[in-house]
C-alpha angles and dihedrals in degrees: 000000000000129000087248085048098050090041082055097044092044090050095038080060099046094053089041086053093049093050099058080046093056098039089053094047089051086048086052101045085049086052107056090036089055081052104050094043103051098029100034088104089062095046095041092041103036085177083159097061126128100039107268098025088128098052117014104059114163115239126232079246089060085056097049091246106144105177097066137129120209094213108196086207104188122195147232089263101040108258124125133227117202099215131176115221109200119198132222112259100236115258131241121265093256107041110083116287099215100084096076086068091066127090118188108211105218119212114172134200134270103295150022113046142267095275086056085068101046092109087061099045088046090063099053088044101042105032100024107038103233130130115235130201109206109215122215112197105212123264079037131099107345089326123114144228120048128288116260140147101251087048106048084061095054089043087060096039083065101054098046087051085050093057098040087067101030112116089234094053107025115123092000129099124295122206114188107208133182140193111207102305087017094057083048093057092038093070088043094057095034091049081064101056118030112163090040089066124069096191142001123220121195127182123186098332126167130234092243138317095270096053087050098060109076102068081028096062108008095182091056091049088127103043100063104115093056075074110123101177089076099176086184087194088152088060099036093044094075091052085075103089109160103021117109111234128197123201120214099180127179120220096197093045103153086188107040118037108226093238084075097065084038088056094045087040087056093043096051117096102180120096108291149194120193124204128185123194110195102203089040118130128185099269106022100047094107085065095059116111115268085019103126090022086066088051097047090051092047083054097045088049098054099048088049093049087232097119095117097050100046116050129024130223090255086070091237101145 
């Protein structure tokens, strides 16, 4: 074989080889796209996690929480969320009175169910007088239908009409707080009905679905804008003029990187408190210490019209 020959056979191999190489690599690419496109909505909503989270949902009773209502909400388009309404435990004589006239409206992250969050509820019902309606997306919990953006909201806009004519909530105060995605669906659902809501809390919540992914899903970096489930909570978020928003950001959050809550806290243009814990992670922030007493004061300021005064902007209390 001659020098010209082998040059041509060693070429003729290498672009054979690159080939290959670029023909995998697209495979690959359509692959994870075709993943990310038609089962983003599994990887972005693991109702099924943990192992059980459809089927097996503890109960208030479990919990030792006596004063509780079990509300079947249905929804514009049929389907039916199986959601727990805990009462306020009444309070003494002499603790202020006004805190029976407030209902938390509870909207929890991706995954688990509302029973997983019973010890949380408990505390906003039990020790700081609040009602608090448990929401259950649908697909999630014993409620039915499939997760989905569009149906999450109407999920949400089906709770807050139900409070709004429930003998316990009628005519009081109605905070609107999420956790994450919670908090995602919570200024969607918040942007829609200023005026209805008193205050707004918001605990490690991301921009929107595509800028989280990122960290969230490293290997589909680049796939990010094949994301249909958009959650545009960064430019939603300044839509909210008059509402009163609280920040409950975790420092250690391994999900959702902190500068997402930074970034909702500067768009908002509501007024705000802001609020940093340093050990907080993304599921273990509402056990840090002066979590819920940072929320009770928000509440309290609110209802007293005394926000502005009371905390700055900084979240020193």
């Amino acid at each position: 074989m001659s020098f010209y020959d082998t040059v041509y056979s060693i070429f003729s191999t290498a672009y054979t080889v690159v080939k290959v190489i670029i023909v995998a690599s697209t495979g690959i690419s359509i692959f994870l796209s075709g993943l990310l496109y038609f089962k983003q909505t599994t990887l972005i909503y693991p109702r099924n996690i943990p192992e059980g989270a459809r089927t097996e949902v503890p109960t208030p009773d479990q919990f030792d929480i006596a004063d509780w209502e079990q509300i079947n909400l249905f929804t514009k388009d049929g389907e039916t969320l199986s959601c727990y309404f805990l009462k306020a435990r009444k309070p003494k004589e002499e603790e202020n009175v006004e805190h029976e006239r407030v209902t938390v409206l509870f909207m929890h992250g991706n995954a688990g169910n509302i029973g997983h969050r019973l010890p949380i509820a408990k505390v906003f019902s039990e020790q700081m007088g609040f009602n608090i309606f448990m929401l259950s997306y649908r697909g999630y919990g014993l409620s039915t239908g499939r997760p989905s953006e569009k149906g999450l909201l109407l999920d949400a806009q089906a709770a807050l009409e139900c409070l709004l004519d429930h003998e316990d909530s009628k005519g009081g105060k109605i905070f609107v707080y999420g956790q994450s995605l919670g908090g995602a669906l919570a200024i969607q659902l918040v942007s829609k009905n200023q005026g209805k809501v008193d205050g707004l809390i918001l605990e490690n919540t991301f921009r929107s679905m595509r800028t989280l992914i990122p960290s969230a899903f490293p290997p589909a970096k680049y796939l990010a804008r094949l994301c249909h489930q958009i959650w545009p909570s960064e430019t939603t978020l300044p839509q909210i003029e008059n509402t009163p928003t609280l920040f409950l950001s975790g420092l250690k959050d391994e999900l959702v990187p902190p500068e997402h809550m930074a970034r909702l806290h500067e768009v908002c243009v509501s007024p705000k408190w802001w609020k940093t814990f340093p050990n907080g992670s993304h599921n273990d922030t509402w056990i840090e210490l002066e979590y819920f007493q940072n929320i009770m004061e928000f509440i309290v300021a609110v209802i007293r019209n005394e926000l502005v005064t009371t905390m700055s902007e900084t979240g020193s209390l």
